[in-house]
C-alpha positions in Angstrom: 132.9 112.6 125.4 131.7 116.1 125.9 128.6 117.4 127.7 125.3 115.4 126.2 123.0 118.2 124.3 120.2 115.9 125.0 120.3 113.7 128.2 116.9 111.2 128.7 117.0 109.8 132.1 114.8 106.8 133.5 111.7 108.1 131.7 108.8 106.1 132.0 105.1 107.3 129.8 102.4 106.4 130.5 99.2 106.1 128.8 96.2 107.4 130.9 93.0 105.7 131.0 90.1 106.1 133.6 92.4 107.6 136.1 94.4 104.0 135.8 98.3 104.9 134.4 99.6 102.0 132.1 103.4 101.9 131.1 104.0 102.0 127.5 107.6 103.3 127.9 110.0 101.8 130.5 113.0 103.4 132.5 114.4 104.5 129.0 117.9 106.3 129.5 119.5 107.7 126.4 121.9 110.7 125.4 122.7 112.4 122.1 125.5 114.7 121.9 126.6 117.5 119.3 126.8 116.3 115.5 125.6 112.3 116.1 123.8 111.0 114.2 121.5 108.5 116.7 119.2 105.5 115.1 116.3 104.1 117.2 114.7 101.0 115.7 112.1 99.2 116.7 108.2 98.1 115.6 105.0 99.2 115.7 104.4 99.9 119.7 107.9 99.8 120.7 107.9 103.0 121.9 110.3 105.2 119.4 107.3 107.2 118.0 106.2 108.1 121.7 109.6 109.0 122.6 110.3 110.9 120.4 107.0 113.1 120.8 108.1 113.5 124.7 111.4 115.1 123.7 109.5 117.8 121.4 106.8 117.8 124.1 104.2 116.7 121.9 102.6 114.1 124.0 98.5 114.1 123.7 97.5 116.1 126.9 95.2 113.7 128.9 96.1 110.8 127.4 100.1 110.3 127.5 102.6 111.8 129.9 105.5 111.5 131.3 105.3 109.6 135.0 109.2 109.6 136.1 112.1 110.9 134.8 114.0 113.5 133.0 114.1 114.7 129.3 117.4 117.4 129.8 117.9 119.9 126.6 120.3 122.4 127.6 119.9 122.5 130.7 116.3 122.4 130.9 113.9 119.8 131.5 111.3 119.3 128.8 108.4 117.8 130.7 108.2 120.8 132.9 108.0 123.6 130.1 105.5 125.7 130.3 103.4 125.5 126.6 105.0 129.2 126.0 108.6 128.0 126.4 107.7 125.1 124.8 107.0 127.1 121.9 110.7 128.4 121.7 112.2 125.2 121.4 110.1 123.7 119.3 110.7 124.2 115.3 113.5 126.2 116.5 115.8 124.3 118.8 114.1 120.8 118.1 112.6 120.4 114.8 110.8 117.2 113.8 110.2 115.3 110.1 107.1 113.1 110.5 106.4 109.9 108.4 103.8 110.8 106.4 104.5 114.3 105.0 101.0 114.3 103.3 99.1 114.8 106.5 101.3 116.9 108.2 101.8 119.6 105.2 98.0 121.8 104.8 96.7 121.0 101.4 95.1 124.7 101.3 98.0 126.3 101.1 101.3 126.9 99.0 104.5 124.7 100.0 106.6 128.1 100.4 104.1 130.2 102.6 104.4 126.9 105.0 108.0 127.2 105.2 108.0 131.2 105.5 105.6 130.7 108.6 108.2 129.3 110.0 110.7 131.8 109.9 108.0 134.6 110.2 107.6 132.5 114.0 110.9 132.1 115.1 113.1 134.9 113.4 113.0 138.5 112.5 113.7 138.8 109.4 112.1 141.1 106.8 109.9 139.6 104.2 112.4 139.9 101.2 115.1 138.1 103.3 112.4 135.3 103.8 111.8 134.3 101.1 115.2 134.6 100.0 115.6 132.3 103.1 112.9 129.7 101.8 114.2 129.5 97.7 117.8 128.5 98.9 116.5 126.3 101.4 114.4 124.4 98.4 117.6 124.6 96.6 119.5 123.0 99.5 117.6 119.9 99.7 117.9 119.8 95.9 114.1 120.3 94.8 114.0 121.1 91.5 112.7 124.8 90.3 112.6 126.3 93.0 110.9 129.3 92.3 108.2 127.2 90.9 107.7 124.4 94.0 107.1 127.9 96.1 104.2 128.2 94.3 102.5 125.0 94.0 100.1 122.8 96.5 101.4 119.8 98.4 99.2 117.8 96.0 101.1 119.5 93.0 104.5 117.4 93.7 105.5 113.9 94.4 106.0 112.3 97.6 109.7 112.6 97.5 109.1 116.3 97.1 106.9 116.9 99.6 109.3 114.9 102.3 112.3 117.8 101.2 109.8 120.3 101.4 109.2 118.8 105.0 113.0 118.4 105.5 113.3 122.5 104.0 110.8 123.0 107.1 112.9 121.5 109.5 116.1 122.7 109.3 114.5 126.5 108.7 115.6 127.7 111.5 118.7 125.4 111.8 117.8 123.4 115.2 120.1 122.0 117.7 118.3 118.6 117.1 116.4 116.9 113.9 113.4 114.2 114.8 113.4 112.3 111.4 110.4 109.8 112.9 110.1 107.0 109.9 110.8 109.5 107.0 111.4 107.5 103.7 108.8 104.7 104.6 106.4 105.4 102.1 108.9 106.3 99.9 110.8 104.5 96.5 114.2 103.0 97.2 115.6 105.7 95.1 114.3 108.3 96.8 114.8 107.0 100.5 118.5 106.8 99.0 118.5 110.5 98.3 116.7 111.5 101.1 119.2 110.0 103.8 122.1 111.1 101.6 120.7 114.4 101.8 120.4 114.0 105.7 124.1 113.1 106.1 124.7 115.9 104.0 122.6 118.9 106.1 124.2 117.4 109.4 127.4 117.5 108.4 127.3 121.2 106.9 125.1 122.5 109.9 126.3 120.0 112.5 123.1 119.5 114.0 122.5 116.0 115.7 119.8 113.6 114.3 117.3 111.0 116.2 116.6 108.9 113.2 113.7 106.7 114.0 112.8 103.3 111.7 111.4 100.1 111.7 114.0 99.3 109.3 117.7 97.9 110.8 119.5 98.1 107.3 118.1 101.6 106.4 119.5 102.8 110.0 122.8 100.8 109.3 123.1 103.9 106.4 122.9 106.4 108.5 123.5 105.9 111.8 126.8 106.6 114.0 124.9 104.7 117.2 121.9 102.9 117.6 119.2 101.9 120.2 116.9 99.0 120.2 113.5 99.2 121.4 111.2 95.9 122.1 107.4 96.4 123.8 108.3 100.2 125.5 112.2 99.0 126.6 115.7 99.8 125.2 117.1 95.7 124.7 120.2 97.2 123.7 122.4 100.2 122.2 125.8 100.8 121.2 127.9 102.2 118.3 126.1 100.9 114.9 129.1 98.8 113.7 129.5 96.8 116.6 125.4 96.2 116.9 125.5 94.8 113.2 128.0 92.7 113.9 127.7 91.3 117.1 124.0 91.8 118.0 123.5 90.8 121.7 119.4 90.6 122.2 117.7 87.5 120.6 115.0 90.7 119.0 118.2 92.7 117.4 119.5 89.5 115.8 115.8 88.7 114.9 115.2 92.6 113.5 118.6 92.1 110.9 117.8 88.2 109.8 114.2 88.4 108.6 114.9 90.7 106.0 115.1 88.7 102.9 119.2 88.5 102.0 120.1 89.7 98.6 122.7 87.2 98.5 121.1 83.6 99.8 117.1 82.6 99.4 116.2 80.7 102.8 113.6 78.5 102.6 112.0 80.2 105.7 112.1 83.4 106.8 113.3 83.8 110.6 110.6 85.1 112.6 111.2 86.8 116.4 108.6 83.6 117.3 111.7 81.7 115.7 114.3 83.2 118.0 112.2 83.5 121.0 112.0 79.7 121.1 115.2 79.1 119.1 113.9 77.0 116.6 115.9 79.3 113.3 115.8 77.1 110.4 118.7 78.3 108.1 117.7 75.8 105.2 118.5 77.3 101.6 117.1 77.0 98.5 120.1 76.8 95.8 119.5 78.7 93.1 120.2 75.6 90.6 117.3 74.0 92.6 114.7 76.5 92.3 115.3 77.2 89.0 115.0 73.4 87.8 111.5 73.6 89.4 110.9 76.8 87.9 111.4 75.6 84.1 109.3 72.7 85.0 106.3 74.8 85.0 106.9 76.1 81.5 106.0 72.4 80.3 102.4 73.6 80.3 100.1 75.9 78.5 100.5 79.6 80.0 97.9 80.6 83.0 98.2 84.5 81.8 99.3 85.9 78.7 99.2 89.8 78.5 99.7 91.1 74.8 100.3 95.1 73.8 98.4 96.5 76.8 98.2 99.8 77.5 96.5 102.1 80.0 96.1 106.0 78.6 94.2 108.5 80.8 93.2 111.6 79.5 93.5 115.1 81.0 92.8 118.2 80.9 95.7 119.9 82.4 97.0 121.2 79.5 97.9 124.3 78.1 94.6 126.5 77.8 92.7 123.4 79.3 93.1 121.3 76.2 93.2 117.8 76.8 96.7 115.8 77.3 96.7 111.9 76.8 99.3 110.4 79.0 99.9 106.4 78.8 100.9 105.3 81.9 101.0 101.1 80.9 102.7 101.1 77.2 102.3 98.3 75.1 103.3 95.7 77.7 103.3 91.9 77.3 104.5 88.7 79.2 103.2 85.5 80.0 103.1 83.7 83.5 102.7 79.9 84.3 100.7 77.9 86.9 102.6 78.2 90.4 105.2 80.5 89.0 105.5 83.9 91.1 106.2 87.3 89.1 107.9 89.8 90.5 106.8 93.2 89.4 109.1 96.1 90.5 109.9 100.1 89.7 109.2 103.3 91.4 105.8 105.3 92.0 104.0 106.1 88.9 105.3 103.2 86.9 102.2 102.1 86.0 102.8 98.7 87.9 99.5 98.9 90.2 97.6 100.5 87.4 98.9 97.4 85.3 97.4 95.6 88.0 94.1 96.3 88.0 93.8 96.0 84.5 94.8 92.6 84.8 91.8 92.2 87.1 89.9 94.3 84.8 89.2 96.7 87.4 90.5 99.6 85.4 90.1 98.5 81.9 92.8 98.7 79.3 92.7 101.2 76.3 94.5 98.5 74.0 95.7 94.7 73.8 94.3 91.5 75.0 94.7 89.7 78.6 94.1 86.0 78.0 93.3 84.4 81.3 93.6 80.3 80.1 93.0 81.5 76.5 90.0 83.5 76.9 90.3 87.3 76.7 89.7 89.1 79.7 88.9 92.6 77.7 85.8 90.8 76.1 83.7 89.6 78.7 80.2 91.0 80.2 79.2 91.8 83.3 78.4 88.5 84.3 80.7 86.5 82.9 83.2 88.4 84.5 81.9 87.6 88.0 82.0 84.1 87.3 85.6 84.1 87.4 86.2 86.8 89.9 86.6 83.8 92.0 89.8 82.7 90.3 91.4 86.0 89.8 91.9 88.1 93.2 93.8 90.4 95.2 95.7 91.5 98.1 95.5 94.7 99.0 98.2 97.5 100.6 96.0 98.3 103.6 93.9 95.8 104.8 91.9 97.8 106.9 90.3 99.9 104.6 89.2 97.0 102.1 87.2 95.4 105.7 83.7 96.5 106.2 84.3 97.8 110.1 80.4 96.8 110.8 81.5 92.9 110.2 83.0 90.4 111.8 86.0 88.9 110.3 84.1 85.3 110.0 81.2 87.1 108.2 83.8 89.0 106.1 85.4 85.9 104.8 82.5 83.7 104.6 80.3 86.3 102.2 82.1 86.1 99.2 81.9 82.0 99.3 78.4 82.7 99.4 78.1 84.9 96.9 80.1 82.5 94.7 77.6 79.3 96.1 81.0 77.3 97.4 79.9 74.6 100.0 76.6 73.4 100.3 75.2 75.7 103.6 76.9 78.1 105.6 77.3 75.5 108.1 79.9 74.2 106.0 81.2 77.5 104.8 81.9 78.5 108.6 83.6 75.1 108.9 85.9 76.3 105.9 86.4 79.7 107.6 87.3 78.5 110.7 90.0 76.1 109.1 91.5 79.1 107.3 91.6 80.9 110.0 94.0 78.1 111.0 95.7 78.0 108.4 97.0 82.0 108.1 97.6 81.9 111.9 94.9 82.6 113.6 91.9 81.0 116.0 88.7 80.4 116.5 88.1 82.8 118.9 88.7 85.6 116.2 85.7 84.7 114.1 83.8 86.7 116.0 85.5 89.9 116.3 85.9 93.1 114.5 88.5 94.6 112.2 90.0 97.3 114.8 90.3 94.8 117.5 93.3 93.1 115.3 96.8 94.6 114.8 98.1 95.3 111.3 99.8 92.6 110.7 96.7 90.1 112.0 94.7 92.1 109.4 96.9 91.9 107.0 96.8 88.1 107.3 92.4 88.3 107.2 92.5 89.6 103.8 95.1 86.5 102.8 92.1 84.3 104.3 89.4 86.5 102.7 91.0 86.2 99.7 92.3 82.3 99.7 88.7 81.2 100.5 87.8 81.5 97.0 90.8 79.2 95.9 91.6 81.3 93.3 94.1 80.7 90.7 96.1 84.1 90.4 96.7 86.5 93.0 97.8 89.8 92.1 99.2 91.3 95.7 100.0 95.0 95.4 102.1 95.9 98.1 100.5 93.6 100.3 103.6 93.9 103.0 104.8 97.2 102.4 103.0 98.9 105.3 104.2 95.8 107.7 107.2 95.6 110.1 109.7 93.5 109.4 108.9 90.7 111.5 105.7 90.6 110.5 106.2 91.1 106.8 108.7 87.8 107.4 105.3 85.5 108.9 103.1 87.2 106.3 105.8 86.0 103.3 106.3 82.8 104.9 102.4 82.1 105.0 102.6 83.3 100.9 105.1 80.4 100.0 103.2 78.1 102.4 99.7 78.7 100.5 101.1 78.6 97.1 103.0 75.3 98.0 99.8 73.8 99.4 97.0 75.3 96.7 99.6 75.5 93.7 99.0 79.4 94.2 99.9 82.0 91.3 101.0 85.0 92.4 101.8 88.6 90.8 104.0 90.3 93.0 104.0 94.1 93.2 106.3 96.2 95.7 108.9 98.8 95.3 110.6 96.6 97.8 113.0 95.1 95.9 114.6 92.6 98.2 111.3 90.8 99.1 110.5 91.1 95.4 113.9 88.9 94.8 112.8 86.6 97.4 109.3 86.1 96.8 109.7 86.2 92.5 111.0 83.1 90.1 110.9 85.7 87.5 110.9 89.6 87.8 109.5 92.8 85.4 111.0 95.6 86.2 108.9 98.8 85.0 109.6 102.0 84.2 107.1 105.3 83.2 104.9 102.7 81.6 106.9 100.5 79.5 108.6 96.9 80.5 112.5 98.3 81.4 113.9 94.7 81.9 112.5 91.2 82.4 114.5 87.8 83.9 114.7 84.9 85.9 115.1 86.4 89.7 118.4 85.7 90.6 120.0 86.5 87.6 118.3 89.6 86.9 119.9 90.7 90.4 123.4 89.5 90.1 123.7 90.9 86.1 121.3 93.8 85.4 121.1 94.4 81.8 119.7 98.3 82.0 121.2 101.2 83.9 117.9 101.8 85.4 117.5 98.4 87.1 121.5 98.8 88.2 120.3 102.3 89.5 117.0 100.3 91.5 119.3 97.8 92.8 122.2 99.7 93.9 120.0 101.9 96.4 119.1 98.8 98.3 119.7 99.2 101.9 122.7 96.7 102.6 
């Protein structure tokens, strides 16, 4: 093969720390060569973030840096630029995409003038000719209007938008290289779709290389030409993409592509990387005649939920000459659900399914319909009567750190609300419960003592599953309550779901925009879209014979 354009040899980065130098990348060697397209997968702390900062030489001064090894671009080597050469490589030669496109766009100031500064920086052309330059960029990575996304805010356009307004950024100056560091993970299936279509498309008409980074195997699988896997700071293995699908080698890659839930068979477990470790992989199914017996079981019973006509309408004032629009974003919606039955609840950003949510736990009230929780209507209640059965209806949330109070101990955390709710006699007893819950969701003793940012994501994410199970609640609506997770985790934290609601006879309403785990987790599934109910069905067959172009349209962009 011809001369690398990037060559990364035995680099090791370290992380500094009272003069003491701590590994957290290991003798990583790596090349990219002209028009690749590279993947790097791996989870949180595996290093691909870090990496991919050293080639752009963003590292935090101080606190990360490069302790051995080479990082070659053209010749030069990166670690040893001086910030001013630096400065003409970077954005120019070696442009980056970062995850979040919120954060790293500046909410003061137009989405056009960020891209112009851009070319104002690294070119010389006149003003005109930029922003010539900027409206066909916009145009290139299909935003819609143009002319009129120049002129708006970041906070003006949806997500998807701002991540091509990002990508527009990027390829301004059309680099050498692309960085796309996890750039469709907060975003629809539908959009991720189009965004990495719209990837392939810029590198094949500019024929720059990409280092795609992701936690997600199947989403690389789209894209990549080769891949690298990266496990606690080391590459485990790399090769062409087809032949690491196919024939993974590392225990971790073969871990990384089984615990995603399968579109085609329901396991009764997910694999973990635990599983593998220690080669205990169950591979039991659950045939779909099975699980739907016991589903239809449960409708022998009166229903736990019925939700009748409700809808949601905001007002604002946004209008023309500031008069007030009404815009309904839940529209006469109604469905029932059963005791130990999980509903799926799927469709892209602003369907109204979170808002639909909270309604449900009359967080957000309704503007219309009833919500009968075991008959009674949820709509009509006080104050007070409503906190009496708080304790049966509860929630998971997205990010379990902010909904912790950082000032209290996890034991204190989940103990509170039995107190406010007077479960156990004392809180001798109620510490006894914690500490068996604290059990149950995977966790020890030795953690009832500790504070929120002393866990990792995932251990969080399993503290506001035993925050919110200490109630024994009834119904729990989790909204996106494994989105944020890597895939390994999001496998333990779905397994512990299924566990709980087989032991406590759980309800569960299921919201993600994740539709595979959605199909997993659901025995029935509501697919929403802008407000209304689109489609509803049993799981399985609502995947294998979609009734509505717009549920074909959701499941088609599933990464296979």
């Amino acid at each position: 093969m011809n001369t690398p354009l990037l060559q990364i040899q035995n680099v090791t980065i370290s992380a500094k720390k009272e003069r003491q130098l701590t590994p957290i990348v290991k003798n990583s060697s790596f090349t990219l060569h002209k028009n690749e397209i590279l993947g790097i997968v791996g989870e949180s702390g595996s290093g691909k973030s870090v990496t991919s900062l050293a080639v752009m030489g963003l590292l935090p001064k101080g606190i990360l840096e490069v302790t051995e090894g080479t990082i070659e671009f053209e010749g030069k080597n990166i670690p040893s630029l001086s910030q001013k050469e630096l400065r003409k490589v970077r954005g120019n030669a070696i442009s980056m995409i970062f995850q979040e496109p919120m954060s790293s766009l500046n909410p003061s100031l137009k989405c056009g003038f960020q891209v112009e500064e851009i070319l104002k920086e690294h070119t010389t052309l006149s003003q005109k000719k930029i922003k010539e330059t900027v409206l066909s960029l916009f145009e290139k990575v299909k935003l819609p209007n143009p002319d009129k996304i120049y002129n708006r805010y970041p906070h003006e356009i949806s997500g998807g938008q701002k991540q091509r307004v990002m990508i527009a950024m990027a390829v301004a100056c059309k680099p050498k290289i692309l960085i796309a560091d996890e750039p469709t993970t907060a975003l629809d299936v539908t959009v991720q779709k189009e965004i990495i279509l719209l990837l392939k498309e810029l590198q094949q008409e500019t024929e720059m290389s990409i280092i795609f980074i992701s936690h997600d195997l199947s989403l690389v699988s789209e894209i990549a030409n080769r891949v690298l896997v990266m496990y606690k700071g080391e590459i485990v293995e790399q090769g062409e993409a087809q032949q690491i699908f196919e024939n993974p080698e590392h225990l971790y890659t073969k871990a990384l592509i089984n615990s995603r839930p399968s579109l085609d068979v329901r396991l009764k477990r997910l694999p973990t990387i635990q599983d593998y470790l220690a080669n205990k992989v169950d591979n039991t199914e659950i045939p779909p005649e099975q699980r739907k017996a016991e589903h239809n079981k449960l409708y022998n019973q009166a229903p736990l939920l019925e939700v009748v006509n409700v809808e949601k309408e905001y007002v604002s004032s946004a209008g023309l000459f500031g008069k007030d629009v009404k815009f309904k974003a839940v529209d006469d919606v109604s469905f029932t659900i059963y005791e130990g039955e999980t509903l799926g609840l799927v469709g892209e950003s602003g369907c109204g399914k979170s808002t639909l949510g909270n309604a449900i736990l009359q967080l957000d009230k309704p503007t219309a319909g009833k919500i009968l929780y075991r008959g009674t209507d949820l709509t009509k209640l006080s104050g007070t009567q409503l906190r009496e059965l708080r304790k049966e209806i509860q929630i998971i949330f997205q990010d379990p750190y902010s909904s912790l109070n950082p000032r209290i101990t996890v034991g204190k955390a989940i103990l509170e609300p039995m107190e406010v709710h007077g479960l156990y006699k004392n809180n001798k007893e109620r510490k006894e419960k914690v500490l068996e819950i604290l059990n149950r969701v995977g966790l020890s003793e030795e953690h009832y003592n500790r504070y929120p940012h002393e866990f990792s994501g995932g251990q969080r994410q399993r503290i506001g599953i035993a925050r919110t199970v200490a109630l024994q609640p009834k119904l729990i609506v989790c909204d996106e309550s494994v989105s944020a997770l890597d895939i390994s985790v999001q496998a333990q934290v779905l397994n512990l779901l299924n566990e709980l609601k087989e032991n406590f006879g759980f309800t569960y309403i299921f919201i993600s925009h994740d539709l595979a785990v959605v199909k997993y987790m659901s025995d029935q599934v509501l697919v929403m879209n802008k407000g209304k109910i689109e489609e509803m069905n049993e799981a399985d067959a609502l995947y294998k014979h979609p009734q509505k172009e717009y549920t074909k349209k959701l499941i088609d962009a599933i990464p296979k």
